[in-house]
C-alpha positions in Angstrom: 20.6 -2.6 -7.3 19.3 -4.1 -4.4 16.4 -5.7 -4.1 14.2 -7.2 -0.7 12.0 -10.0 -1.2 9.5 -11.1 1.8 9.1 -14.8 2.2 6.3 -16.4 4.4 5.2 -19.5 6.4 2.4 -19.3 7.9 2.3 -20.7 11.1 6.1 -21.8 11.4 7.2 -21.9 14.8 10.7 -18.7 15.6 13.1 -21.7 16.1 12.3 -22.9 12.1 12.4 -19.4 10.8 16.0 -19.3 12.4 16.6 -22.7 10.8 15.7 -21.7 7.3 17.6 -18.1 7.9 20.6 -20.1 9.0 20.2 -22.3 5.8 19.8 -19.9 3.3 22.4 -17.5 4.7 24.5 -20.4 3.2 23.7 -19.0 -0.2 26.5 -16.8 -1.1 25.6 -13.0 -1.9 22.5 -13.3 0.3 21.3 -11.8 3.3 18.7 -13.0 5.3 16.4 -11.4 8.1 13.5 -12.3 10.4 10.8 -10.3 10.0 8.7 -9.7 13.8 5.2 -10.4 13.4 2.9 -7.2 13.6 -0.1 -7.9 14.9 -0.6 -6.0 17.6 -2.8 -8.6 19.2 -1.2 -11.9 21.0 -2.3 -15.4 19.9 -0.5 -18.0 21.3 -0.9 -20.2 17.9 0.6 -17.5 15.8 4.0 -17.6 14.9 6.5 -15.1 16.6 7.8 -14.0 13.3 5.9 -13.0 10.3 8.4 -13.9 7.8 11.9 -13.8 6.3 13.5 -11.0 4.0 16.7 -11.8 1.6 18.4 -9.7 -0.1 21.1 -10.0 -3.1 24.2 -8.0 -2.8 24.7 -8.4 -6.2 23.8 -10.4 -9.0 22.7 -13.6 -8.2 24.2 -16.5 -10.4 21.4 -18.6 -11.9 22.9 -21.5 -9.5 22.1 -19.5 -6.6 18.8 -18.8 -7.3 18.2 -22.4 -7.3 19.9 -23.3 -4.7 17.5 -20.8 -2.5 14.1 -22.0 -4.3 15.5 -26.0 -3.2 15.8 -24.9 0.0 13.1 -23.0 0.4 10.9 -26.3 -1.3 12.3 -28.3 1.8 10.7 -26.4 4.1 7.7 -26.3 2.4 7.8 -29.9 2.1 9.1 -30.5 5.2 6.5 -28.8 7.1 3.4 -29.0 4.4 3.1 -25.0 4.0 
């Protein structure tokens, strides 16, 4: 069973969602995309992306999990979001 989670940062720049993307794609048994914003209206201090999707191929070990809520807690820390 597969199953899509959407992850957000508001605000986070394309070149840190690639960052985090590249990161967690670390994270065996997960995919990762980017997720285009939607708005249909430009603002230069929105972000070009509206967020990331990931995705288990299979049953994620509990150790994965972690690893992807760590590295998501970086960023968040990182970048106070």
């Amino acid at each position: 069973m597969e199953t899509k989670e959407k992850i957000e940062f508001a605000g986070l720049p394309l070149a840190v969602y690639r960052e985090i993307a590249a990161h967690l794609r670390q994270v065996e048994g997960l995919e990762v995309g980017l997720i285009p914003q939607s708005s249909l209206q430009f603002d230069y201090y929105q972000s070009q992306i509206e967020g990331l999707w990931l995705s288990w191929k299979s049953n994620p070990t509990s150790e994965n999990r972690q690893l992807v809520q760590q590295i998501l807690a970086y960023y968040r820390n990182r970048y106070s979001i």
